[in-house]
Backbone as JSON Lines, residues from 0, in Angstrom:
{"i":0,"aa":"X","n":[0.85,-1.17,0.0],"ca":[0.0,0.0,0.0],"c":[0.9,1.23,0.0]}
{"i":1,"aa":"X","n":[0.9,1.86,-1.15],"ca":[1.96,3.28,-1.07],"c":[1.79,4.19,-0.44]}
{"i":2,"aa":"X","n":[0.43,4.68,-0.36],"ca":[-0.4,5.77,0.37],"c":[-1.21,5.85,1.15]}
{"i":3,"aa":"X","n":[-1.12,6.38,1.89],"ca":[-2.36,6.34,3.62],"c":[-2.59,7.96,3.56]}
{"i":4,"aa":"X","n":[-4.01,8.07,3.95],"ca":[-4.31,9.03,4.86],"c":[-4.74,8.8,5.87]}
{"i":5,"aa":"X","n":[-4.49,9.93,6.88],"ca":[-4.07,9.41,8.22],"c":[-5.12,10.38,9.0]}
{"i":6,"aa":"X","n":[-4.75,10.51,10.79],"ca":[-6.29,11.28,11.34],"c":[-6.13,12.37,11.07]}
{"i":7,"aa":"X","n":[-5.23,12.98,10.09],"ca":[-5.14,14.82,10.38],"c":[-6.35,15.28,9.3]}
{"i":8,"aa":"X","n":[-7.4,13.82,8.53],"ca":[-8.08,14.06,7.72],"c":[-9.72,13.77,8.39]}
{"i":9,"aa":"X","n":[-9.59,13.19,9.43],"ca":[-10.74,13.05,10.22],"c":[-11.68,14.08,9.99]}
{"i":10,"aa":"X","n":[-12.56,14.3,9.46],"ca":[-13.6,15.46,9.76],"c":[-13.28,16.95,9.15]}
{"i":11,"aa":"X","n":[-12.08,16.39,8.37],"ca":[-11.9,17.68,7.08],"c":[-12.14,17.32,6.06]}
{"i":12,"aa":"X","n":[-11.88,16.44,5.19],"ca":[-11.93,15.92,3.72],"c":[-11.99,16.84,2.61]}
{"i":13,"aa":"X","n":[-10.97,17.42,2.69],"ca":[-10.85,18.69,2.18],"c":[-11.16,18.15,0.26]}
{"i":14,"aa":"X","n":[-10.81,17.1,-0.1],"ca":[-11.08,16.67,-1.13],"c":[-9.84,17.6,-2.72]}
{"i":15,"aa":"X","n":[-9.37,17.69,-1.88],"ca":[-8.07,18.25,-3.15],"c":[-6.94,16.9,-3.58]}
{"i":16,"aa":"X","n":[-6.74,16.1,-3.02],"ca":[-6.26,14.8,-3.31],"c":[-7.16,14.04,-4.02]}
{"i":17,"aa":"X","n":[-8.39,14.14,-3.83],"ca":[-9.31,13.06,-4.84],"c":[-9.21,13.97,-6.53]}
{"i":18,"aa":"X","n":[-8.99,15.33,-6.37],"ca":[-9.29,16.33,-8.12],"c":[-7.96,15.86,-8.28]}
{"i":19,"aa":"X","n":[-6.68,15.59,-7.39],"ca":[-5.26,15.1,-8.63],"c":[-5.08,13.84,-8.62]}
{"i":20,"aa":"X","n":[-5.76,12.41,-7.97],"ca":[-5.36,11.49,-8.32],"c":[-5.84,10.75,-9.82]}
{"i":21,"aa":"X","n":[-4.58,10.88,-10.48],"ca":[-4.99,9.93,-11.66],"c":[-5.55,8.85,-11.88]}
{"i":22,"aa":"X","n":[-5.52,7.94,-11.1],"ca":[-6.14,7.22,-11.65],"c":[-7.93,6.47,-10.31]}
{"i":23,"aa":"X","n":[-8.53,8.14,-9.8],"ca":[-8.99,7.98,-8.83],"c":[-9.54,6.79,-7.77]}
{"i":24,"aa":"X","n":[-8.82,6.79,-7.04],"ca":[-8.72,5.59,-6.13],"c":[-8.82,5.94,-4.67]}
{"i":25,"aa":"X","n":[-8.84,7.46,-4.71],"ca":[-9.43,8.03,-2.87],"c":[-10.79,7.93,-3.02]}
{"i":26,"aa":"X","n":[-11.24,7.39,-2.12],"ca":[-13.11,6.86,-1.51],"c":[-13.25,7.44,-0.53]}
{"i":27,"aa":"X","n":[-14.3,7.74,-0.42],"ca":[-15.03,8.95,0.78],"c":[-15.34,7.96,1.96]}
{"i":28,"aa":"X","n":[-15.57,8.15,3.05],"ca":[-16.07,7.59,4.07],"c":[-17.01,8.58,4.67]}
{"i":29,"aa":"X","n":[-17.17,8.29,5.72],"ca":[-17.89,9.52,6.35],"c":[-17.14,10.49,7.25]}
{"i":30,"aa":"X","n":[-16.17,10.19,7.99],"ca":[-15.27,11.31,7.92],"c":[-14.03,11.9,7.63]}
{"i":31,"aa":"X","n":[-14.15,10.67,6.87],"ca":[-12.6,10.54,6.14],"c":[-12.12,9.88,4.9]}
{"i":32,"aa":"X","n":[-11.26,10.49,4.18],"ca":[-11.01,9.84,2.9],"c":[-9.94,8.58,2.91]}
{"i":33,"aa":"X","n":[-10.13,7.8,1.95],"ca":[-9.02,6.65,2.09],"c":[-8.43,6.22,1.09]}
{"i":34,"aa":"X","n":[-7.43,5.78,0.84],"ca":[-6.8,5.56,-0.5],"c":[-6.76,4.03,-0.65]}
{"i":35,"aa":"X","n":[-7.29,3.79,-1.99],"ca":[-7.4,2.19,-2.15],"c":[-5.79,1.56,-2.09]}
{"i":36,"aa":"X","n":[-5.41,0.25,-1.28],"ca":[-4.28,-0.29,-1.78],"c":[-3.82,-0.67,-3.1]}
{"i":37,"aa":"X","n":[-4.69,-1.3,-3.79],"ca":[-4.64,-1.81,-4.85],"c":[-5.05,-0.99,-6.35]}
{"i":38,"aa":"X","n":[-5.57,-0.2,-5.76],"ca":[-5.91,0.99,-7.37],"c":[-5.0,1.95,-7.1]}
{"i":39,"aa":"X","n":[-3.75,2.59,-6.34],"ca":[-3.03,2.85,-6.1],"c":[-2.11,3.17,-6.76]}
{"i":40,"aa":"X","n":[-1.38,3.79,-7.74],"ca":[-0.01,3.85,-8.62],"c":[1.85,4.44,-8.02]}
{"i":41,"aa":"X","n":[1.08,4.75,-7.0],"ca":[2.49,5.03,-5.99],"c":[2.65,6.4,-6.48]}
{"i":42,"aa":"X","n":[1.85,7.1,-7.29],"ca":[2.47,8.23,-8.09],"c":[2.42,9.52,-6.67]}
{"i":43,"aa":"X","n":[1.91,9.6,-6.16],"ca":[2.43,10.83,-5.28],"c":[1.39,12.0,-5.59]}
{"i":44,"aa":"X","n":[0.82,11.94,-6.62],"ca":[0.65,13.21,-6.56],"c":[-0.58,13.99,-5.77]}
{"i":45,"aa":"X","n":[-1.17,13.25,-5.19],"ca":[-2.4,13.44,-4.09],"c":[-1.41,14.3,-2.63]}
{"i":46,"aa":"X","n":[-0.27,13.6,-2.23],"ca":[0.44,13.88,-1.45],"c":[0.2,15.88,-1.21]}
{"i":47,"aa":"X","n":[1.09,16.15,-1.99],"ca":[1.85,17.59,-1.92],"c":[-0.21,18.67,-1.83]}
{"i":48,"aa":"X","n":[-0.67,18.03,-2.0],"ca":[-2.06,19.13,-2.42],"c":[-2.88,18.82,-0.98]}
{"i":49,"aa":"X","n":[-2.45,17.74,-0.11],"ca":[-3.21,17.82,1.37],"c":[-2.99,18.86,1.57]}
{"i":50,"aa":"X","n":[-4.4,19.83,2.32],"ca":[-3.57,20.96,3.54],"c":[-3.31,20.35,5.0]}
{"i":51,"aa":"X","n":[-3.82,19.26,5.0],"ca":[-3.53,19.34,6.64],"c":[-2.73,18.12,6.97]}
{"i":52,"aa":"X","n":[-1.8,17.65,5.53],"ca":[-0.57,16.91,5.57],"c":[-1.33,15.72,6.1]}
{"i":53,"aa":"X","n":[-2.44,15.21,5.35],"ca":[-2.42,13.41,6.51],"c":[-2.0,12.37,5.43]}
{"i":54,"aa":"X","n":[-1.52,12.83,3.91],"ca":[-1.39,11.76,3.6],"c":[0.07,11.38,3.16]}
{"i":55,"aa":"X","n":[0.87,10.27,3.57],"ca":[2.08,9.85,3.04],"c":[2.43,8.88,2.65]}
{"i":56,"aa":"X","n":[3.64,8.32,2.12],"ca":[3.72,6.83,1.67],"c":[3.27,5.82,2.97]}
{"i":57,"aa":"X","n":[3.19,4.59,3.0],"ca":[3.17,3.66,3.95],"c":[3.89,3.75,5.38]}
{"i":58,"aa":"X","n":[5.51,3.78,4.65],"ca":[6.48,3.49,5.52],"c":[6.9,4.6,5.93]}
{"i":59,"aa":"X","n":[6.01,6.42,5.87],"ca":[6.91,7.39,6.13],"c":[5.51,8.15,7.26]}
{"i":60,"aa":"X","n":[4.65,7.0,7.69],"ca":[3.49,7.83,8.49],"c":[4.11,8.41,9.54]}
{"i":61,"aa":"X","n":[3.74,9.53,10.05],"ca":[4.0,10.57,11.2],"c":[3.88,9.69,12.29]}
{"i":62,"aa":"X","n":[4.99,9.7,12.94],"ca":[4.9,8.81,14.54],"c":[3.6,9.24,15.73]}
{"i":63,"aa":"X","n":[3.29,7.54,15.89],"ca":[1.94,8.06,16.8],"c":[0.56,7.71,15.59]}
{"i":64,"aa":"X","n":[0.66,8.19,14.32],"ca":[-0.13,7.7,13.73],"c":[-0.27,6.54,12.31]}
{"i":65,"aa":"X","n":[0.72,5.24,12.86],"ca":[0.84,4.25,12.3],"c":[-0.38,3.22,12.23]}
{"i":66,"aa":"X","n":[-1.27,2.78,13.28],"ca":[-2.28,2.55,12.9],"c":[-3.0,2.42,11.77]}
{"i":67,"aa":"X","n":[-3.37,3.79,11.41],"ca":[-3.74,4.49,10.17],"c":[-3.46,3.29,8.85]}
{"i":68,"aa":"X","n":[-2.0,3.02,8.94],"ca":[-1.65,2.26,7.45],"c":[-2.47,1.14,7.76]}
{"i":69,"aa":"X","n":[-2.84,0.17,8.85],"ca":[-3.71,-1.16,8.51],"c":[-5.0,-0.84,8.4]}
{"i":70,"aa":"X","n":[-5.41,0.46,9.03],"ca":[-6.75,1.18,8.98],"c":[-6.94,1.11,7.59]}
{"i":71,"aa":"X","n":[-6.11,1.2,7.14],"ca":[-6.89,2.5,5.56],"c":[-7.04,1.18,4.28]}
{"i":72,"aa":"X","n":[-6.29,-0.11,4.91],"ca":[-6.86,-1.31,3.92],"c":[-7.59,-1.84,4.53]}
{"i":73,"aa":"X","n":[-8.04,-1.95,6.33],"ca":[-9.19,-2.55,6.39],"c":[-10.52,-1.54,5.74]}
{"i":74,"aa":"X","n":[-10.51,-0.68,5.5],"ca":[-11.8,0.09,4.72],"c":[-11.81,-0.73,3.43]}
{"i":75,"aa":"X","n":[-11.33,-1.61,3.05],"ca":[-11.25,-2.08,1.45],"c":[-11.37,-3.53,1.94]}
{"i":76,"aa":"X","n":[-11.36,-4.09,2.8],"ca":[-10.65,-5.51,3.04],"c":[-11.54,-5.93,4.22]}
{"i":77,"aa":"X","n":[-12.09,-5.01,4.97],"ca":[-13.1,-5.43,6.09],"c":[-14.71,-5.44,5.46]}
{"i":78,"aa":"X","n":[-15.95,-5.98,6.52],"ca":[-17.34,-5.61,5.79],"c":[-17.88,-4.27,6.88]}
{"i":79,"aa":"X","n":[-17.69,-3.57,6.17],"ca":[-17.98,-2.11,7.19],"c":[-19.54,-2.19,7.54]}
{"i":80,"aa":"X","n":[-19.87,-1.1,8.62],"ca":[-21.04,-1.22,9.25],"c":[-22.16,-0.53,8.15]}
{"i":81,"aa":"X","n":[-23.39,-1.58,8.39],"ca":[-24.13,-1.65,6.93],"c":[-23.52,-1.81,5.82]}
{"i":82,"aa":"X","n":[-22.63,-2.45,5.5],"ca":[-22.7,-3.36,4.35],"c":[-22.94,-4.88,4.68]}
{"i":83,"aa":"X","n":[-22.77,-5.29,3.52],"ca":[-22.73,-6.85,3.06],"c":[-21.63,-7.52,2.73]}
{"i":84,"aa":"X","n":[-20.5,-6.9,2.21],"ca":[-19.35,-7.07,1.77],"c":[-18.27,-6.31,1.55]}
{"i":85,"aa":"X","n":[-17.36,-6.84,1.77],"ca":[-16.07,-5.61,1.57],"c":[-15.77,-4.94,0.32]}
{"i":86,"aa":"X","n":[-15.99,-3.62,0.6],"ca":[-15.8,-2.72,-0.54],"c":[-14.33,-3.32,-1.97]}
{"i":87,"aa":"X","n":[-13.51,-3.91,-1.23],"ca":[-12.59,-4.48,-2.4],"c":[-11.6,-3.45,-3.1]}
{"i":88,"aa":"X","n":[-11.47,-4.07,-4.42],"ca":[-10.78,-3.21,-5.35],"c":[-12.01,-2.41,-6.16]}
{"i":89,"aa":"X","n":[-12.99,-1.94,-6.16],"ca":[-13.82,-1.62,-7.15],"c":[-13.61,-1.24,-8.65]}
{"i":90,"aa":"X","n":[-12.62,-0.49,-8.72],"ca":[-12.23,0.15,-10.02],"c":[-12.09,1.75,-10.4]}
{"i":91,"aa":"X","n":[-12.55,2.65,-9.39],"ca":[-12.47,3.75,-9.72],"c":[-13.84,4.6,-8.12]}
{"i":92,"aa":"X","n":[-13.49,5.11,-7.49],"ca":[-13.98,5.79,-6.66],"c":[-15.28,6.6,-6.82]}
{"i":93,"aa":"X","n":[-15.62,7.3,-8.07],"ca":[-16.23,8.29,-8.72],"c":[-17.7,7.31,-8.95]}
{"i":94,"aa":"X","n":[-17.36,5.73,-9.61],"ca":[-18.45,4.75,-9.93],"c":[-18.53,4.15,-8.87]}
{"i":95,"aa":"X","n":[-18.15,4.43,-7.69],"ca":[-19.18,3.87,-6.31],"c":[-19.44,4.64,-5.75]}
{"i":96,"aa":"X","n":[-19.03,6.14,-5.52],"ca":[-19.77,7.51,-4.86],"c":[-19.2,7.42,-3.43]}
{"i":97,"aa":"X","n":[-20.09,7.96,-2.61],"ca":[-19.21,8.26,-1.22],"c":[-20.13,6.78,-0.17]}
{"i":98,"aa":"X","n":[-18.81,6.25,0.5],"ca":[-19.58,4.76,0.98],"c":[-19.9,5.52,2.03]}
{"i":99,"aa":"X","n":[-19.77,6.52,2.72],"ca":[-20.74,6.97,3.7],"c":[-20.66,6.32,5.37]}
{"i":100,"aa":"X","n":[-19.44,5.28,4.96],"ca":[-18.99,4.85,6.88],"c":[-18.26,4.58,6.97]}
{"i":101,"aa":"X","n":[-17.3,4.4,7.7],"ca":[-15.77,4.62,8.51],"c":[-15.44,3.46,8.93]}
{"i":102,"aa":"X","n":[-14.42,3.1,8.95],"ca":[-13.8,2.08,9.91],"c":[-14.1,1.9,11.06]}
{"i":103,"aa":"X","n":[-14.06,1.47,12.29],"ca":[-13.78,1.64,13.99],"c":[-12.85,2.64,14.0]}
{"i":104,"aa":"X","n":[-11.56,2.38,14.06],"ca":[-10.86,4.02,14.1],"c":[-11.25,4.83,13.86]}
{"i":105,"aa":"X","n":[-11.79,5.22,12.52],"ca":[-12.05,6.84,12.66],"c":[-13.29,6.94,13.03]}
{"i":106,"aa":"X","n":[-14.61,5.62,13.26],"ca":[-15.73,6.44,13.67],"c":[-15.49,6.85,14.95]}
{"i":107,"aa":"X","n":[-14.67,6.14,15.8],"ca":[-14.78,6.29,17.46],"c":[-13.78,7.17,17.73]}
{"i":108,"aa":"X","n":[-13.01,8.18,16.79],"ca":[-12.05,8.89,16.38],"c":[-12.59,10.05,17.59]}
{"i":109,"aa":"X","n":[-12.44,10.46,19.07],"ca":[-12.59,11.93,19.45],"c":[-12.55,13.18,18.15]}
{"i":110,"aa":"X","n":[-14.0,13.44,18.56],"ca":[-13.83,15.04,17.54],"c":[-12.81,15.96,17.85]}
{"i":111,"aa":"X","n":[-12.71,16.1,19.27],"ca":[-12.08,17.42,19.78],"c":[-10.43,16.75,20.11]}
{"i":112,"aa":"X","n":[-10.15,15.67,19.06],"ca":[-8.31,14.93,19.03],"c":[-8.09,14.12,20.22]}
């Protein structure tokens, strides 16, 4: 998995990483965006356009918020609350819309940090 976003995106989703990824693969949650492992190109360029810096390669997450990297493939790899099945690889973010629920981490995520 090249790319994680991490909690500094909790309850901002500022959504400027989903307008530069090429080959769109950030999925909405409900309070947070996530980057697919597998639709993924390592390309970076979602990176530099966070404002509030939560997203980085795998192996370069901000200490304290490592978690985050197994978090952000169980959103793809777990059956989240109200579904039926794990969201997966789908193919493109835009043709499944916003899944509208969170992992355990970020739903039980304190608002106030």
């Amino acid at each position: 998995m090249p790319y994680v976003i991490a909690e500094p995106c909790i309850d901002v989703m500022d959504r400027s990483c989903v307008d530069e990824c090429p080959v769109d693969c950030i999925y909405e949650g409900s309070r947070k965006l996530y980057i697919s492992p597998v639709e993924c190109i390592d390309c970076g360029a979602c990176e530099p356009v966070c404002p509030v810096e939560a997203i980085s390669q795998d192996r370069a997450v901000d200490p304290g918020l490592e978690a985050h990297v197994e978090d952000n493939a169980r959103f793809f790899d777990s059956v989240l609350p109200g579904r039926d099945e794990p969201l997966g690889a789908p193919g493109g973010a835009m043709s499944v819309g916003a899944v509208g629920v969170d992992t355990e981490l970020v739903a039980k995520h304190d608002a106030a940090g």
